[in-house]
C-alpha positions in Angstrom: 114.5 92.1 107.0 114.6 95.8 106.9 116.1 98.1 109.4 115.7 101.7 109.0 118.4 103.8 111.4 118.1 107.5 112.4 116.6 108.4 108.7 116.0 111.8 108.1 114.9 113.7 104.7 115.2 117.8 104.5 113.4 119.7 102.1 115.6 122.9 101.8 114.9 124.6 105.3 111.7 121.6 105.9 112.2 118.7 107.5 109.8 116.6 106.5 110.9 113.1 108.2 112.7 113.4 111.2 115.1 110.9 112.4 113.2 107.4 112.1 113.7 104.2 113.6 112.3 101.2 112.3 112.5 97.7 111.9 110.1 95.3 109.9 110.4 91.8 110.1 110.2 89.4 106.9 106.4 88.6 106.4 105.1 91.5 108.4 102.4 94.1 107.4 102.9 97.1 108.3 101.0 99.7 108.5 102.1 103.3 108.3 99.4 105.8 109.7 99.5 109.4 109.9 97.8 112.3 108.4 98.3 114.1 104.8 101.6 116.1 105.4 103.4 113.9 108.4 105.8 112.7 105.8 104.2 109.1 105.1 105.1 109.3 101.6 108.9 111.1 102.0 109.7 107.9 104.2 107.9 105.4 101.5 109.9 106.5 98.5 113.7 106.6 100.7 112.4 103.0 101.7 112.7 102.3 98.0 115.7 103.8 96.6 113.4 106.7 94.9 114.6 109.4 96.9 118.1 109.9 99.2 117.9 110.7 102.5 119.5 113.6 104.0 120.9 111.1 106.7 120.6 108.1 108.1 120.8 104.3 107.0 118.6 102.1 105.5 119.0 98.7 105.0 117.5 95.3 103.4 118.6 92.6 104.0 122.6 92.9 103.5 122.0 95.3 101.5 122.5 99.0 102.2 120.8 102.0 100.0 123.8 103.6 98.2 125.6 101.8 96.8 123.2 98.5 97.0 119.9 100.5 95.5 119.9 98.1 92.4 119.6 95.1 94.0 116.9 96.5 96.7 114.6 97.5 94.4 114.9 94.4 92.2 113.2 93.1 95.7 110.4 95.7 95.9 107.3 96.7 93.6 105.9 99.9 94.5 102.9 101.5 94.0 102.7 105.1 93.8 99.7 106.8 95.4 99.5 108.6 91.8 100.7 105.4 89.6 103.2 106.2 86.9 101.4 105.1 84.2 101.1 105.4 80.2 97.7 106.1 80.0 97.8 106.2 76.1 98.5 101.9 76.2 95.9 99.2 76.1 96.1 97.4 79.9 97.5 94.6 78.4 99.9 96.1 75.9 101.5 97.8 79.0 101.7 95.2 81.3 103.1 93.3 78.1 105.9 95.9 78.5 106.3 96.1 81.8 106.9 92.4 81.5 109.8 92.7 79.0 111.4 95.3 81.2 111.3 92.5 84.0 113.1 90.3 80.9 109.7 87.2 81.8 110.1 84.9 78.9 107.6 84.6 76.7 105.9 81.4 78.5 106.5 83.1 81.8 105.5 86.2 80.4 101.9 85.5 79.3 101.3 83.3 82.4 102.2 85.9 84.9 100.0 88.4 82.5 97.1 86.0 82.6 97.6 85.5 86.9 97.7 89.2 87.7 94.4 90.2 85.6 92.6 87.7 88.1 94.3 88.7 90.7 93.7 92.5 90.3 90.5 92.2 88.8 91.3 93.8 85.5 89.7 90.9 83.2 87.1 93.1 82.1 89.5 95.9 81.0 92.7 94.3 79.4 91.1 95.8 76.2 90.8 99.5 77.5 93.2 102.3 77.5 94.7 103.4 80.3 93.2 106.6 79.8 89.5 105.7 80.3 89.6 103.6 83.2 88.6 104.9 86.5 91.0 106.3 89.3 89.9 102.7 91.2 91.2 100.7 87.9 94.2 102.4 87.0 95.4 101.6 90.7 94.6 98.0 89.6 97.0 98.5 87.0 99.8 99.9 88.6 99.3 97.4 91.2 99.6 95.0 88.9 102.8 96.5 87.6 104.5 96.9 91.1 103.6 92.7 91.2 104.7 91.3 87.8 108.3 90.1 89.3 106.6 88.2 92.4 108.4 90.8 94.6 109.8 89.6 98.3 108.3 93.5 99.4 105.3 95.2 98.4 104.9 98.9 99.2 101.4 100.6 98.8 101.3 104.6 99.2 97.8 105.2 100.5 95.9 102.5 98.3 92.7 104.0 97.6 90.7 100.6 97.9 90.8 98.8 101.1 90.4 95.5 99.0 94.0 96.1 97.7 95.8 93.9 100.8 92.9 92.1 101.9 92.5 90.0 98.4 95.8 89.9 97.8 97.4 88.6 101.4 94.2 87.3 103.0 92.7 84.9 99.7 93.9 81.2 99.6 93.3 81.6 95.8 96.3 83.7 95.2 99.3 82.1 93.7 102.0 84.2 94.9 104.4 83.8 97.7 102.6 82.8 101.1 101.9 85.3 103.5 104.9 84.2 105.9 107.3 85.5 102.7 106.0 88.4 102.2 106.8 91.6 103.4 104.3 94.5 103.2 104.2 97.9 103.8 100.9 100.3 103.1 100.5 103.9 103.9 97.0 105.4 105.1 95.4 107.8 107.1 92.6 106.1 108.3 93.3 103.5 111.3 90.4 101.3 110.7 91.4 100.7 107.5 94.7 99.7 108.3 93.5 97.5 111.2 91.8 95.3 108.8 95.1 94.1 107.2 97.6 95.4 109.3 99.6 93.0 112.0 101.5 96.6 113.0 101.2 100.3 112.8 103.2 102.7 113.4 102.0 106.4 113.6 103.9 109.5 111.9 103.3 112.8 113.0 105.5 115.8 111.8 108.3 113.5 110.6 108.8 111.7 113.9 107.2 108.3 114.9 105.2 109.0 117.6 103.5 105.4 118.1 104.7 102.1 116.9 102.7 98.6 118.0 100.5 95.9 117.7 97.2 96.9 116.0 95.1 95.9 119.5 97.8 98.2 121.3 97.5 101.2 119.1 93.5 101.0 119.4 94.2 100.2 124.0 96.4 103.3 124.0 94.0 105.3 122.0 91.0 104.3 124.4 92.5 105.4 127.3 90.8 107.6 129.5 91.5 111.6 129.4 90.7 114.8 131.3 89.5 117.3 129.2 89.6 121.6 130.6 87.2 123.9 129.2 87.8 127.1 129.5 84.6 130.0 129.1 85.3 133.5 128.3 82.8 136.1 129.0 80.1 133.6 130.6 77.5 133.9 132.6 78.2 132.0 135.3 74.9 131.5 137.7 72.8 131.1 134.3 75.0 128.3 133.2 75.1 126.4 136.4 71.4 126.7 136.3 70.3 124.8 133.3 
């Protein structure tokens, strides 16, 4: 479904993702691991038409980035690590207006309001500012936000609550597309985490994939025996063989 080909982003002088290959299958989630600086997010927002690369081809579907980026992200809803919200609205009064931007009908509009509050848990704040909620919530929000056209791709940039894919891929109760049509894609830095939702991983490190598998293969490869040197400086040898 998507196939990402030699893609590369510089930064001036930095390059902060480094000639990635990937391809992610419709209905797959996958799980992109690596730690704060390995250019997770740099690849997540070239994935969805937020930022150019310097080279290299993306592609979803038959549709390329540039000039296809309209119709690719009328597929995707993407959440931010940092969600782009107005935190001066009422929860409802902005997902009201994200609604209208996504031209629901009114019908539509209020059912797909009234689905996403149960499905993000954000019944008890549809009231509330934006503003007062907690860091936890406001994901909730923009969650909800990234959801409201029933995308075909969902792409999470380190969700801060593991809960995020679980109860939406993993509950019967959810109404939206089954788990065979959707396509995810998280970012995290913790590989347990990602284990718990993730069918794949693939590891980033300094721009480059370094590891890209099954989550059981990732975690074999990981276990794998190693020989470890030590080397002492200024020790006193026939003391320390002693003890």
């Amino acid at each position: 479904m998507i196939h990402v080909e030699n893609l590369t982003r510089y930064y001036d002088d930095f390059c902060a993702v480094d000639g990635i290959h990937l391809d992610i299958q419709k209905g797959e989630i996958l799980g992109l691991l690596g730690p704060n600086g390995a250019g997770k997010t740099t690849t997540l927002r070239m994935l969805t038409g937020y930022l150019q690369p310097t080279a290299g081809q993306i592609r979803v579907e038959d549709f390329h980035h540039w000039p296809d980026t309209l119709e690719i992200k009328k597929r995707i809803g993407y959440l931010p690590e940092s969600a782009p919200l107005y935190h001066d609205m009422i929860v409802y009064d902005y997902l009201n207006y994200v609604a209208d931007i996504r031209e629901l009908k009114n019908e539509q509009k209020l059912s797909r309001i009234h689905e996403l509050a149960q499905l993000c848990a954000l019944n008890t704040v549809m009231h509330k500012t934006i503003g007062e909620l907690s860091k936890g919530f406001k994901q909730r929000v923009g969650l909800a936000h990234a959801l409201m056209n029933d995308p075909e791709i969902l792409v999470l940039d380190e969700p801060t609550s593991a809960w995020i894919p679980t109860r939406l891929w993993k509950s019967g109760k959810s109404s939206e597309r089954s788990a065979g049509e959707k396509t995810i894609i998280l970012s995290n830095h913790i590989l347990s985490e990602a284990e718990a939702t993730c069918d794949r991983i693939a590891i980033i490190h300094q721009g480059k994939i370094v590891a890209d598998g099954s989550t059981q293969s990732i975690k074999q490869s990981a276990g794998r025996e190693r020989t470890i040197y030590i080397t002492l400086d200024n020790a006193d040898l026939p003391r320390f063989g002693s003890n």
